[in-house]
SEDOTOR-570571 format. One record per residue: residue number from 1; residue in three letters; y, z, x of N, C-alpha, C, CB in turn. Coordinates in nm, 2 decimals, m for minus. Atoms other than C-alpha are relative to their C-alpha. Glycine has a CB too. Layout:
N
(NUM,"ALA",(Y,Z,X),(Y,Z,X),(Y,Z,X),(Y,Z,X)),
...
***
This chain:
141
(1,"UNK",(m0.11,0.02,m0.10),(0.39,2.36,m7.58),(m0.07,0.00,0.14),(0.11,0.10,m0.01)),
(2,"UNK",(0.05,m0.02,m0.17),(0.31,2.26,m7.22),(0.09,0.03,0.09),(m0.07,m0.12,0.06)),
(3,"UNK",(m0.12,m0.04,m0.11),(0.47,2.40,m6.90),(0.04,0.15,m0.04),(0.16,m0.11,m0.01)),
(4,"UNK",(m0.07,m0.10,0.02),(0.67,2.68,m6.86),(0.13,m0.02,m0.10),(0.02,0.05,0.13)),
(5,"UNK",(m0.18,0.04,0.09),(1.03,2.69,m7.14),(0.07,0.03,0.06),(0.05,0.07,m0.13)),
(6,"UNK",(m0.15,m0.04,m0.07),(1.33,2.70,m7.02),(0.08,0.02,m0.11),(0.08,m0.12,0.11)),
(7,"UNK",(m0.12,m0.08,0.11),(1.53,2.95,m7.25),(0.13,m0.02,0.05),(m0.01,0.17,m0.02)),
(8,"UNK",(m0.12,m0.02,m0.05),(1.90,2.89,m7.25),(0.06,0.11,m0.04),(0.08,m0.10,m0.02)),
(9,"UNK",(m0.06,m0.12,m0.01),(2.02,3.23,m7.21),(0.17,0.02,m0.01),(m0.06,0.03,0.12)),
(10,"UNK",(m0.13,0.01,0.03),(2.39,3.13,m7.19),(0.04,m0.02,m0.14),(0.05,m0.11,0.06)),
(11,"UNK",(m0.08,0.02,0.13),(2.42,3.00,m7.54),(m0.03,0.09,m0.11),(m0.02,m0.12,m0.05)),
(12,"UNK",(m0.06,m0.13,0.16),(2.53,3.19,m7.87),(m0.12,0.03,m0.05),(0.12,m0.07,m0.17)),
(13,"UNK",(0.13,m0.13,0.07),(2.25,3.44,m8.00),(0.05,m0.06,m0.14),(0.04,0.23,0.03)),
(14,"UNK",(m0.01,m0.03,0.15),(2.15,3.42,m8.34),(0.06,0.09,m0.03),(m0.11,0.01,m0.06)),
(15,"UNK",(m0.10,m0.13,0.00),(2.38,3.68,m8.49),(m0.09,0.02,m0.16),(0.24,m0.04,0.01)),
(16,"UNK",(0.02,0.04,0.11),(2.20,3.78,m8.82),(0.12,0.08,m0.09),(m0.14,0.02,m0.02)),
(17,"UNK",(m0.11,0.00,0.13),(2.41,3.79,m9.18),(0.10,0.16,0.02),(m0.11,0.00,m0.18)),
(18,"UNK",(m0.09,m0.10,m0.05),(2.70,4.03,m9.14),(0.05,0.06,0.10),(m0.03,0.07,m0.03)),
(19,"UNK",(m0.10,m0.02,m0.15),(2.71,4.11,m8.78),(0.03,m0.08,0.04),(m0.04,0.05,0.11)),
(20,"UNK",(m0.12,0.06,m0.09),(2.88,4.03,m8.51),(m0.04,0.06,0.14),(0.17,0.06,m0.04)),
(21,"UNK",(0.02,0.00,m0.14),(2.84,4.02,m8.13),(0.09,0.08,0.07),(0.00,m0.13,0.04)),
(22,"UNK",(m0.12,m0.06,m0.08),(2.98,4.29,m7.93),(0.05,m0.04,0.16),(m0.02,0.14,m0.01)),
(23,"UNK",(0.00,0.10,m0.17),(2.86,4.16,m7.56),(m0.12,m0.05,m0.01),(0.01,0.08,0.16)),
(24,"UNK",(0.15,0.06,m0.02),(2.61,3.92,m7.44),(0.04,m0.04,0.14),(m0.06,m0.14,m0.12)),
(25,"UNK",(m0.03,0.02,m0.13),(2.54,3.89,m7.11),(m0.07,m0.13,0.02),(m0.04,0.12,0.09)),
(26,"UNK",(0.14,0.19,m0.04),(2.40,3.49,m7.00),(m0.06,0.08,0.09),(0.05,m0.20,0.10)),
(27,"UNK",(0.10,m0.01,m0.14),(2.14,3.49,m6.79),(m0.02,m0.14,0.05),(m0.17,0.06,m0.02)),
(28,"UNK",(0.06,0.12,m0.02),(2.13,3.08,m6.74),(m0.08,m0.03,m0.06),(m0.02,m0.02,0.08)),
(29,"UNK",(0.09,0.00,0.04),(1.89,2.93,m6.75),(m0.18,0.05,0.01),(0.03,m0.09,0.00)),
(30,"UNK",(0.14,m0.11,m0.04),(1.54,3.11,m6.75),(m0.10,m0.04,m0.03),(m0.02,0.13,m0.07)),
(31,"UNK",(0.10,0.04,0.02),(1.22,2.97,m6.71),(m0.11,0.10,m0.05),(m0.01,m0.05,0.09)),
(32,"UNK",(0.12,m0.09,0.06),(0.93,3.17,m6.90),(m0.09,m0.03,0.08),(m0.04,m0.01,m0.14)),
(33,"UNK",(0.13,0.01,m0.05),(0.70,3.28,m6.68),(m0.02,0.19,m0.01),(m0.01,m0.08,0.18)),
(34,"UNK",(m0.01,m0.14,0.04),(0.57,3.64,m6.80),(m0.01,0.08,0.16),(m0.14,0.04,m0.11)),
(35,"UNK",(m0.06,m0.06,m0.09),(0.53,3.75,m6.49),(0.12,0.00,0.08),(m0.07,0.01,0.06)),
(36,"UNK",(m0.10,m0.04,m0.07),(0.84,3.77,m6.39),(0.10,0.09,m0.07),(0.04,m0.10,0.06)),
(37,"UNK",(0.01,m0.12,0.07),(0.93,4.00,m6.66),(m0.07,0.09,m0.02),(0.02,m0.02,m0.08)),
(38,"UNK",(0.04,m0.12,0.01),(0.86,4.32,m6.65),(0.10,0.12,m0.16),(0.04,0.05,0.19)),
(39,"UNK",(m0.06,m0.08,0.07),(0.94,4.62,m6.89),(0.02,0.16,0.06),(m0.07,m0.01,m0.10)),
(40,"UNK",(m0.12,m0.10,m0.06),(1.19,4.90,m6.80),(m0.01,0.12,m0.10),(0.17,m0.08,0.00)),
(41,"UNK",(0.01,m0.09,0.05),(1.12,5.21,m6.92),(0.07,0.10,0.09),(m0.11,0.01,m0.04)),
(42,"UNK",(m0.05,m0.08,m0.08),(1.38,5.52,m6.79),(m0.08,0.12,0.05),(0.11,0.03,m0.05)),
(43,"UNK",(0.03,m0.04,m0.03),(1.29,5.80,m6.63),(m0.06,0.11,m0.10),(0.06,0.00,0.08)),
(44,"UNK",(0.01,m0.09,0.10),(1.28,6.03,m6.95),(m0.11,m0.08,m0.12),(0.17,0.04,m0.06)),
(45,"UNK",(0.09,0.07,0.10),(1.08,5.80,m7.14),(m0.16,m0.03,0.06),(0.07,m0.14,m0.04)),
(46,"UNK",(0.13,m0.02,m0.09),(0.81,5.79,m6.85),(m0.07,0.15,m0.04),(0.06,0.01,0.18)),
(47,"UNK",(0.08,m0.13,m0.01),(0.79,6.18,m6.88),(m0.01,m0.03,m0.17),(0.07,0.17,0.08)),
(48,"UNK",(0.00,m0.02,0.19),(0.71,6.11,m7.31),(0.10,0.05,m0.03),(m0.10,0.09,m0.08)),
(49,"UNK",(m0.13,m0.07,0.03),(1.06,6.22,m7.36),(0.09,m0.14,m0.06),(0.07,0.10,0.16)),
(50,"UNK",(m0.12,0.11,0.05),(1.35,5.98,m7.56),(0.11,0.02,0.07),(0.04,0.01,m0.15)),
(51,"UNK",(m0.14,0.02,m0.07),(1.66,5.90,m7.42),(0.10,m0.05,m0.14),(m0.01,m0.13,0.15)),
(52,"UNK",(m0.05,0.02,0.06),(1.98,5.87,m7.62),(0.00,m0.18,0.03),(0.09,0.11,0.00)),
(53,"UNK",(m0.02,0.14,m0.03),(2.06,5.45,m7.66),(0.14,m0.02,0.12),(0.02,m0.07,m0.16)),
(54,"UNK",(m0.12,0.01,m0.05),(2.41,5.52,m7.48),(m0.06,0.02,0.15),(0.13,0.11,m0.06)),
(55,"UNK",(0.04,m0.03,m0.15),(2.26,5.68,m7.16),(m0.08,m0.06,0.03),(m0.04,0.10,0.05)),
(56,"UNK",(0.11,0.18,m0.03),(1.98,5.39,m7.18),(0.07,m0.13,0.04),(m0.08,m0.07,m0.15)),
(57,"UNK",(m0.07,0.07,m0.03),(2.25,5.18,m7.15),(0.05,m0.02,0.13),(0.06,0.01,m0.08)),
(58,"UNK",(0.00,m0.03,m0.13),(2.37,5.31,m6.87),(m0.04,m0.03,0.13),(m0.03,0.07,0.00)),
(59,"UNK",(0.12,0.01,m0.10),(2.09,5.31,m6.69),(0.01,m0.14,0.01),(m0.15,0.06,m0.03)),
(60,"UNK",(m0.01,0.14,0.01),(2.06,4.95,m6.78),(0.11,m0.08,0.06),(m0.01,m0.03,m0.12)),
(61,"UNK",(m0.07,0.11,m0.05),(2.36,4.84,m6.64),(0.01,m0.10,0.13),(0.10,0.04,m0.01)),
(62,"UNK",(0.03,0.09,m0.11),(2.24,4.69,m6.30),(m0.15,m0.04,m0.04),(0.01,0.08,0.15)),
(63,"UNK",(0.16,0.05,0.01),(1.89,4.60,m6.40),(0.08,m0.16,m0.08),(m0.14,0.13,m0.12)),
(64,"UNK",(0.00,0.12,0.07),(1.90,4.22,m6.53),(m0.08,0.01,m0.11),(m0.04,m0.11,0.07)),
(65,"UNK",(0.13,m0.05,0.15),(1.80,4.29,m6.90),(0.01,m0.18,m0.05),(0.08,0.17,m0.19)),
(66,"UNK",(m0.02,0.12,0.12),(1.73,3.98,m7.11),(0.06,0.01,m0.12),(m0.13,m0.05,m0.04)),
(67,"UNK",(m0.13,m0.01,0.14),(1.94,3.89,m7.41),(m0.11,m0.06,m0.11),(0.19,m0.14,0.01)),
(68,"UNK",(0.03,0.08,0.14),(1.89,3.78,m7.75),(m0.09,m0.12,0.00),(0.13,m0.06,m0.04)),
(69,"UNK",(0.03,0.09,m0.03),(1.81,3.43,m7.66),(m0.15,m0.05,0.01),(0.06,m0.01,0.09)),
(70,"UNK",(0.17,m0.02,0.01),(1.46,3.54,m7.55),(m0.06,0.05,m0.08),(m0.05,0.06,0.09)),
(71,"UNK",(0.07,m0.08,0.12),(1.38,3.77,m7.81),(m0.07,m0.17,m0.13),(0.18,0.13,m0.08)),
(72,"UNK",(0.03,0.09,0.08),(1.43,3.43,m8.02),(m0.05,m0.10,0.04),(0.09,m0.03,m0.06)),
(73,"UNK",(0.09,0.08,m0.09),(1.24,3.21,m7.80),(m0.13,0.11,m0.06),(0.04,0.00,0.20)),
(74,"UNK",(0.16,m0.05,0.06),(0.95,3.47,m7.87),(m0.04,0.01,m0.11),(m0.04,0.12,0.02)),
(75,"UNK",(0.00,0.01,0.11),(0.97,3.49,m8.16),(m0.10,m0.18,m0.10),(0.16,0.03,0.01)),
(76,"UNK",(m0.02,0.14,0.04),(0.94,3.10,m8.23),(m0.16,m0.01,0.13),(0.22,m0.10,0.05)),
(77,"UNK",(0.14,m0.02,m0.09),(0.64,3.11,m7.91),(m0.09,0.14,0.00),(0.04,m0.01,0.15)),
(78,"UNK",(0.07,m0.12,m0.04),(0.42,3.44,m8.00),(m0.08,m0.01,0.08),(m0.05,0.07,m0.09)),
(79,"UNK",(0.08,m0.03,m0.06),(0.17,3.32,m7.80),(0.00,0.01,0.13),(m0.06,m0.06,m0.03)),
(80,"UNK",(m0.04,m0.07,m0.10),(0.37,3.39,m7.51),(0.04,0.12,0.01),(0.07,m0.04,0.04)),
(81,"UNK",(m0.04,m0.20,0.00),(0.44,3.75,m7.61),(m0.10,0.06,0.08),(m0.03,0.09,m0.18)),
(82,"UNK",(0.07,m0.04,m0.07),(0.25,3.90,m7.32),(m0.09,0.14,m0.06),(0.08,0.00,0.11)),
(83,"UNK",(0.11,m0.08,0.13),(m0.05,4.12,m7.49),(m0.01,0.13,0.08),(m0.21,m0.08,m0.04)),
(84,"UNK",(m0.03,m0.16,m0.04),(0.06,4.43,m7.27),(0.10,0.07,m0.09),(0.06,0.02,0.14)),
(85,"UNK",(m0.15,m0.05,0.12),(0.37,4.46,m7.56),(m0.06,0.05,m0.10),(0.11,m0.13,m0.08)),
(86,"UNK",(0.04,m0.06,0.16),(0.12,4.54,m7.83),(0.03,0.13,0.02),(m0.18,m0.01,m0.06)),
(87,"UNK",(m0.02,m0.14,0.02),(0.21,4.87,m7.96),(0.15,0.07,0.05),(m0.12,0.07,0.10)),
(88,"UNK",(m0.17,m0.03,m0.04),(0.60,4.89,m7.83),(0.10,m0.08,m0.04),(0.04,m0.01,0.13)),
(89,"UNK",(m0.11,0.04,0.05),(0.92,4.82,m7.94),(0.07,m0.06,0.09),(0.06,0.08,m0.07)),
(90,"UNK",(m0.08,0.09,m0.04),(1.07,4.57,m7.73),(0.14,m0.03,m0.01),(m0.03,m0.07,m0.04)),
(91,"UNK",(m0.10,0.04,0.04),(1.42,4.59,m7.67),(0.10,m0.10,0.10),(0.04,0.11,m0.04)),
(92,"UNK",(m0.06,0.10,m0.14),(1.68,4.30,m7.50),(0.14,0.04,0.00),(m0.01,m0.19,m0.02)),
(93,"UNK",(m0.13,m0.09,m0.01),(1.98,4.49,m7.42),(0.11,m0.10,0.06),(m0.03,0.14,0.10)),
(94,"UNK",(m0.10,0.12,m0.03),(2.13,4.16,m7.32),(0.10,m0.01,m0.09),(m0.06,m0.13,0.00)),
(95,"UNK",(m0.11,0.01,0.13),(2.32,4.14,m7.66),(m0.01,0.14,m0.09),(m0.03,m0.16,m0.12)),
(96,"UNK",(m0.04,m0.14,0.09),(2.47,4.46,m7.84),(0.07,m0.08,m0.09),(0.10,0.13,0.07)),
(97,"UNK",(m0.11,0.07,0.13),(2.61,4.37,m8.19),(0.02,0.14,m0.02),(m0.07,m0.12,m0.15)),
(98,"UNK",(m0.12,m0.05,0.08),(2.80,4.51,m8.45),(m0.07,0.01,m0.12),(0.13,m0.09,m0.01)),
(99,"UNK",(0.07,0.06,0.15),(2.67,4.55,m8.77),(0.09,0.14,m0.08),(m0.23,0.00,m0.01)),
(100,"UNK",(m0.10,m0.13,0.10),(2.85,4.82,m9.07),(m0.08,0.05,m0.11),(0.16,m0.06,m0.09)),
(101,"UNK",(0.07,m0.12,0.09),(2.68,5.11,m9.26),(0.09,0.06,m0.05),(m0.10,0.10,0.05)),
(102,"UNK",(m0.08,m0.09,0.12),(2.89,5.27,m9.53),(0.09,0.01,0.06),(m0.05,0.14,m0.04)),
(103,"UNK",(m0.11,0.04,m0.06),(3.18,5.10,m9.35),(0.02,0.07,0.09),(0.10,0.00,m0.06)),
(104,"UNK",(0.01,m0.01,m0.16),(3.07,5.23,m9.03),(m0.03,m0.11,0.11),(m0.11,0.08,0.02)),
(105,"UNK",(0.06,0.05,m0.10),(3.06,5.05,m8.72),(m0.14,0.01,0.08),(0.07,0.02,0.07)),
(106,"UNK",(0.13,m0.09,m0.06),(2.72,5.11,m8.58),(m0.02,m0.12,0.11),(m0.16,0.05,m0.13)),
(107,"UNK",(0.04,0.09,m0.11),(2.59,4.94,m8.26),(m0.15,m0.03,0.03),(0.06,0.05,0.12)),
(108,"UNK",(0.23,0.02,0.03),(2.22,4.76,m8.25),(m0.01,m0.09,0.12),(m0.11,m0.11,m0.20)),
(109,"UNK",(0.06,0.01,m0.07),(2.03,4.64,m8.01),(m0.16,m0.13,m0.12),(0.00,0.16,0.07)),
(110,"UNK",(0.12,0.06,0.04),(1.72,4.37,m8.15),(m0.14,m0.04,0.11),(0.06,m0.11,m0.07)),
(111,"UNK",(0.08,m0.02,m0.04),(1.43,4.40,m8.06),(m0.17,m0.11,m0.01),(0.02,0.12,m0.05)),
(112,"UNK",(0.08,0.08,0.01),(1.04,4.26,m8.07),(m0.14,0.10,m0.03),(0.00,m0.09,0.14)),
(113,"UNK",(0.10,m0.10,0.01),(0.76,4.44,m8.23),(m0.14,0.01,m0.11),(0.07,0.10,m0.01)),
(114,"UNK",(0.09,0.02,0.05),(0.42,4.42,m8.35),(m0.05,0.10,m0.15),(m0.07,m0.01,0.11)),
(115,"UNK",(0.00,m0.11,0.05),(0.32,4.53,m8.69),(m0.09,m0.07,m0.06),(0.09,0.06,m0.06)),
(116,"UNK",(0.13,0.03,0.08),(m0.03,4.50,m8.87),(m0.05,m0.14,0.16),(0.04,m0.09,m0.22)),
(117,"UNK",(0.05,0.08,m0.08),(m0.11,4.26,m8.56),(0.07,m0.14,0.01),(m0.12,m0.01,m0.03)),
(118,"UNK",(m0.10,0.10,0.08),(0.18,4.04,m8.68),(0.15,0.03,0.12),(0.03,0.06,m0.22)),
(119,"UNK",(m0.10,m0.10,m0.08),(0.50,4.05,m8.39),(0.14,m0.07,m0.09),(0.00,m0.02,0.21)),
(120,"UNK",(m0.13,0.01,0.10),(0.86,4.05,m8.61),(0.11,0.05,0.11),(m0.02,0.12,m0.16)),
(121,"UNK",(m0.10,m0.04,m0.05),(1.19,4.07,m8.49),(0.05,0.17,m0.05),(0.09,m0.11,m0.03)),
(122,"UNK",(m0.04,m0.12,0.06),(1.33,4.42,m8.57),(0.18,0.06,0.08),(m0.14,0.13,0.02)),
(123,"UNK",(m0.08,m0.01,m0.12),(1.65,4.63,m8.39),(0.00,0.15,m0.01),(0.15,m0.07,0.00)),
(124,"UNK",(m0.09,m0.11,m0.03),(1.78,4.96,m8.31),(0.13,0.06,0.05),(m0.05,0.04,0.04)),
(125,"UNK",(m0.18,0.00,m0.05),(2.09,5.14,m8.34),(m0.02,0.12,0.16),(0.14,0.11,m0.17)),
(126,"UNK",(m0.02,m0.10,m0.14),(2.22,5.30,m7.99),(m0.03,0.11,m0.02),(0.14,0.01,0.08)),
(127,"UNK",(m0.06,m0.17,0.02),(2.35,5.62,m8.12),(m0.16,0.05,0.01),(0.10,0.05,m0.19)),
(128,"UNK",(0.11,m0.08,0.03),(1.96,5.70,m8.17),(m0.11,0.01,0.12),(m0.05,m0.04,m0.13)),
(129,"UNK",(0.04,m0.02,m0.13),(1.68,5.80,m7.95),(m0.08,m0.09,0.00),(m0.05,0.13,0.04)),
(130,"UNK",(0.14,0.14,0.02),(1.44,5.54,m7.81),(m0.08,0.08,0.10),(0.04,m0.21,0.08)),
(131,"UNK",(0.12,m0.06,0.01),(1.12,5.67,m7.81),(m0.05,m0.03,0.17),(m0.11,m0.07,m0.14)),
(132,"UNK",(0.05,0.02,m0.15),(0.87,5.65,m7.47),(m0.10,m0.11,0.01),(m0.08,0.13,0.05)),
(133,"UNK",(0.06,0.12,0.05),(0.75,5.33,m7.66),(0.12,m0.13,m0.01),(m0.08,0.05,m0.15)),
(134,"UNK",(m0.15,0.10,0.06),(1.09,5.14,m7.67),(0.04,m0.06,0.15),(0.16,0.12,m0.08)),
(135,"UNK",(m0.10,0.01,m0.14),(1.14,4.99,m7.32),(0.11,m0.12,m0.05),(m0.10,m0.06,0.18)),
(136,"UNK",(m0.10,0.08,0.01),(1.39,4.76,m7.25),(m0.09,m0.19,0.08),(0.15,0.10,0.09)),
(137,"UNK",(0.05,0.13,m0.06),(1.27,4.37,m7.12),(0.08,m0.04,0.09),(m0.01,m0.10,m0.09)),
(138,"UNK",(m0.09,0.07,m0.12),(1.44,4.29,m6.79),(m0.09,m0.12,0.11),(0.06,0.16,0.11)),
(139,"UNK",(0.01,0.11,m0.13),(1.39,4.02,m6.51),(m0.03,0.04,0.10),(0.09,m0.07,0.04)),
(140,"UNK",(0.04,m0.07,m0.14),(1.24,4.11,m6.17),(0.01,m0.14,0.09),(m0.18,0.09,0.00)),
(141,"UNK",(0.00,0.12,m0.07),(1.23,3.91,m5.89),(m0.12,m0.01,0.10),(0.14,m0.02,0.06)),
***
């Protein structure tokens, strides 16, 4: 692929089998250029400490996180996965789903993350703690 991509960030997220989309925030349209994504790690995860996913959220709500959209753009381009990600769990707090455990609601988050040298989609649920390896993928300007 030549150029920079232009992810459409507005349109419908892969949702995978069973869930469901609780919010997705657009971003337009977004040209890939790694530097201009940065990764967002909170203050508690700076000092090696986890943060619950709800108060990560939080925090996240004025930062421009990337959604879904991109995750599946990288996914489909690894060789734009910028090679500072090896070793972290990547998360795009742009789209929260839905998904049901033992007819629980539970709330996830999907993610981007390297395993054996191989990078796979994966997610995490809120309720739990994200490690001081788990940032989030936002937009800078």
């Amino acid at each position: 692929m030549h150029g920079n991509e232009i992810i459409d960030c507005d349109a419908f997220p892969f949702v995978p089998p069973g869930w469901m989309i609780k919010e997705h925030r657009k971003g337009g349209k977004l040209e890939w250029v790694s530097e201009k994504i940065s990764l967002y790690f909170s203050a508690e995860q700076e000092k090696g400490e986890g943060i619950n996913g709800f108060e990560l959220q939080k925090k996240l709500e004025t930062k421009q996180v990337l959604n879904a959209n991109v995750l599946d753009s990288l996914l489909i381009n690894k060789d734009r996965i910028p090679v500072e990600w090896e070793d972290k769990w990547v998360f795009f707090w742009g789209t929260i789903y839905v998904c049901y455990c033992d007819r629980q609601e539970i709330l996830a988050v999907r993610c981007l993350r390297s395993s054996d040298g191989q990078w796979e989609g994966d997610y995490g649920v809120i309720n739990f703690n994200f490690k001081c390896n788990f940032p989030a993928a936002i937009l800078i300007n």
